[in-house]
C-alpha positions as CSV (number, residue, x, y, z in Angstrom):
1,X,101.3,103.8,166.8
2,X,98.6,104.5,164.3
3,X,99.5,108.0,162.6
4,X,96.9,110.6,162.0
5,X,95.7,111.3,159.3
6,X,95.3,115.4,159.1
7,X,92.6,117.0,156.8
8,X,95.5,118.4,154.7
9,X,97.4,115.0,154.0
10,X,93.1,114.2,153.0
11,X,93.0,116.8,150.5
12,X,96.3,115.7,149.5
13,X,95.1,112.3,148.4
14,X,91.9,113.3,146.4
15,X,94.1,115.4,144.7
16,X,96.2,112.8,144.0
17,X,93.5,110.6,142.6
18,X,91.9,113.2,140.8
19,X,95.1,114.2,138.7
20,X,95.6,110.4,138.0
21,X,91.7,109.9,136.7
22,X,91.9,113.3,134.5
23,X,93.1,113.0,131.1
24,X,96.7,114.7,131.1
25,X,97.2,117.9,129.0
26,X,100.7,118.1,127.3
27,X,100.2,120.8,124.3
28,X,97.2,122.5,122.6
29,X,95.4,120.8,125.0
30,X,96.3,117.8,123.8
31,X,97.2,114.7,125.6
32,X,101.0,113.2,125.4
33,X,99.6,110.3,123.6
34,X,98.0,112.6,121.2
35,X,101.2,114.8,120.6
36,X,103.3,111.6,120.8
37,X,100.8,110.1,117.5
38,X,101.2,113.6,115.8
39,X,105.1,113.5,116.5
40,X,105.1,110.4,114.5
41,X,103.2,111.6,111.4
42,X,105.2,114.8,111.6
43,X,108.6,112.6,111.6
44,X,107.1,110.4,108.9
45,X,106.4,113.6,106.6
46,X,110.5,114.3,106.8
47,X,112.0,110.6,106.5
48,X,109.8,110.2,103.2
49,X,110.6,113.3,101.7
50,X,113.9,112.3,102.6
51,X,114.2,108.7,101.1
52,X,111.9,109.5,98.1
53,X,113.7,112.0,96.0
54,X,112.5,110.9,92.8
55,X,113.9,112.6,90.0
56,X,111.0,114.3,88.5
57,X,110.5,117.6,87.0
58,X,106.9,118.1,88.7
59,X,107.0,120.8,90.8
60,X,105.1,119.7,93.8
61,X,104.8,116.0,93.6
62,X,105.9,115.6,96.8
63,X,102.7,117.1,98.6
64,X,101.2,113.2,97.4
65,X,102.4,112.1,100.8
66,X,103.2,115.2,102.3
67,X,100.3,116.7,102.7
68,X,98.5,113.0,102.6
69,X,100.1,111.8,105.7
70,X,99.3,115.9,107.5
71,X,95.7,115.3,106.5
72,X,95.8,111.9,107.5
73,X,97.1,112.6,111.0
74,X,95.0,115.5,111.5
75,X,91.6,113.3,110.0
76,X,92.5,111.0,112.6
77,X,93.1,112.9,115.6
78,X,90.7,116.0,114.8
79,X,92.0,118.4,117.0
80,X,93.9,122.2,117.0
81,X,97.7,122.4,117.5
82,X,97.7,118.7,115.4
83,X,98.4,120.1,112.4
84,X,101.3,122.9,114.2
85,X,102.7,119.8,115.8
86,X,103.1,118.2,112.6
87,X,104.6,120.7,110.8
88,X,107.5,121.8,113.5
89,X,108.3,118.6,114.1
90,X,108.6,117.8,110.4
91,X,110.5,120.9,110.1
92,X,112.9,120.2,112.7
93,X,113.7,117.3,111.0
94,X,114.1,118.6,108.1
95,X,116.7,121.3,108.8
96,X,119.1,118.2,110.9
97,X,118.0,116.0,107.7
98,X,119.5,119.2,105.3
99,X,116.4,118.6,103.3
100,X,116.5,121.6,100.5
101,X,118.6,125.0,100.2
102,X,117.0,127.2,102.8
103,X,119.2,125.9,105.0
104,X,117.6,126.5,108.7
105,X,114.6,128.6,106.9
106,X,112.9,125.6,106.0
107,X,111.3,125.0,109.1
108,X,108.9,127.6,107.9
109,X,108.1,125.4,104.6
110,X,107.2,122.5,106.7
111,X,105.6,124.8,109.7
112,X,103.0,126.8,107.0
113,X,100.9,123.2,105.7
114,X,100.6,122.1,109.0
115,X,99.8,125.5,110.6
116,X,97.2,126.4,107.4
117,X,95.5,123.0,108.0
118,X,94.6,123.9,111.7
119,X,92.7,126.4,110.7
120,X,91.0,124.8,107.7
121,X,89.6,121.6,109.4
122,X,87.4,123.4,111.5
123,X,85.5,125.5,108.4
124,X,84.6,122.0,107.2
125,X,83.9,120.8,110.7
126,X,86.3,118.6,110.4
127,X,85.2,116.2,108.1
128,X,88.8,115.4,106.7
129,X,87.0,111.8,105.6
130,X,84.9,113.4,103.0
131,X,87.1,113.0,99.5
132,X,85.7,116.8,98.4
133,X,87.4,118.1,101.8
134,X,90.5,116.4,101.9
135,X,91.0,117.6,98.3
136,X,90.6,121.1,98.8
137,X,92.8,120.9,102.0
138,X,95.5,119.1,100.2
139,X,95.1,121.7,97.2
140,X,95.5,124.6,99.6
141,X,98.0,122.9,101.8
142,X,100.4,122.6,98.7
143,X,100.1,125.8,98.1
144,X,101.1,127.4,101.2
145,X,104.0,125.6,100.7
146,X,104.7,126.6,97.4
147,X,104.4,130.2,98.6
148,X,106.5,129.7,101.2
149,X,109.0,128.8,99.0
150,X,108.8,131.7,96.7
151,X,109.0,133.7,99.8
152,X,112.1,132.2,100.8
153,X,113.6,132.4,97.4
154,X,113.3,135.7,97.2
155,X,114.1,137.0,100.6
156,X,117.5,134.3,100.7
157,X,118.1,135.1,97.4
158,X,118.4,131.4,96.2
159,X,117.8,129.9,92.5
160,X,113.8,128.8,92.3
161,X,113.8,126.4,89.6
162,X,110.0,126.1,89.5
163,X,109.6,129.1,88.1
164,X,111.4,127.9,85.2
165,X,108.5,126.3,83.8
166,X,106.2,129.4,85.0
167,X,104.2,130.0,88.5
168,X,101.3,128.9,86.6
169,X,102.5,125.5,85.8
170,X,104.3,125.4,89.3
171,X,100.8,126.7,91.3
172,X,98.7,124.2,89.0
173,X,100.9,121.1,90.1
174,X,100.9,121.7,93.4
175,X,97.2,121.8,93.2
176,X,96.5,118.4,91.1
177,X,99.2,117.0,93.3
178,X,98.2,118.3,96.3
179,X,94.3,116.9,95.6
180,X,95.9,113.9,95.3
181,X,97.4,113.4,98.5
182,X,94.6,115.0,100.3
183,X,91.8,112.4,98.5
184,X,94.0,109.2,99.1
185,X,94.5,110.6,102.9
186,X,90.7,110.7,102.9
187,X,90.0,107.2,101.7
188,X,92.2,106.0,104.7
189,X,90.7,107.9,107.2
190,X,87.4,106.7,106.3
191,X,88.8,103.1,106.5
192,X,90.8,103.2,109.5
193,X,88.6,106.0,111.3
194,X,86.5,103.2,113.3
195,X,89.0,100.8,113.9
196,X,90.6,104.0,115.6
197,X,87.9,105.0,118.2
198,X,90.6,105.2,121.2
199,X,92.5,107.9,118.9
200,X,89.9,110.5,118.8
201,X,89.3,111.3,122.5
202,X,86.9,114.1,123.6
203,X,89.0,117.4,125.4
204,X,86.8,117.0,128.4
């Protein structure tokens, strides 16, 4: 016996279909592959800072590939909540890695790059390939981390040796260094921009 097929089990199945066909939205609007490609930059900015303690008294030299590989992620997949994504999921890390002295408060060092970029990308339409851009964002990147961290020094209470050699010196650094980072980023996005045309996808 054939069975009958009812104008609700109908609607049901162009539903079905049309769910299937539309690009899925996971965070920010984002896809899961896009959150899944941010996830792995944000979890790549944590493992390196974790394996490359170098022994240098730069303040900020880490923002080379910290705030290289944010920009790099976020030149590649231009999208809002990219940047946010990064930086949680790098701070998360972090705090089960036991990355610096803050304890579970640097979440918020890792969160404040990543959250800063969001908004910067889109004043410069973002153009994250352009070496002028990604050096201003790296600059200014650094430096809400720095500022962070004097935040949480003197809320926590905790020794800040950068200011040993003067918030000058310490703000300058993170600049040059954070330039750095954000114009090497900007080289590779121009290079492996269209060779990634399935990364960027529209929202709609």
């Amino acid at each position: 016996m054939a069975m009958e097929i009812t104008p609700q089990v109908e609607d049901n199945s162009k539903l079905s279909e049309k769910l299937a066909k539309a690009p899925g939205r996971f965070l920010f609007r984002l896809g899961l592959a896009d959150v899944l490609r941010f996830t792995m930059f944000g979890t790549m900015v944590s493992v390196v800072n974790d394996v490359t303690r170098l022994p240098l008294q730069l303040p900020g030299h880490t923002s080379v590939w910290w705030m290289g590989l944010l920009i790099l992620g976020k030149g590649l997949i231009p999208k809002f909540g990219g940047g946010i994504i990064m930086g949680a999921v790098s701070g998360v890390l972090a705090v089960l890695l036991g990355l610096g002295k803050e304890g579970i408060f640097i979440f918020f060092k890792y969160l404040a790059p990543g959250l800063l970029l969001d908004i910067l990308s889109p004043l410069f339409f973002h153009r994250l390939g352009n070496p002028f851009v990604g050096m201003i964002c790296g600059a200014l990147t650094s430096l809400s981390k720095l500022l962070v961290s004097l935040l949480l020094g003197v809320l926590l209470d905790l020794p800040m040796g950068f200011l040993a050699l003067g918030l000058g010196y310490s703000s300058l650094t993170h600049i040059v260094f954070g330039a750095i980072g954000g114009l090497i980023a900007s080289m590779l996005i121009h290079r492996l921009k269209p060779r990634l045309t399935a990364w960027e996808q529209p929202y709609d």
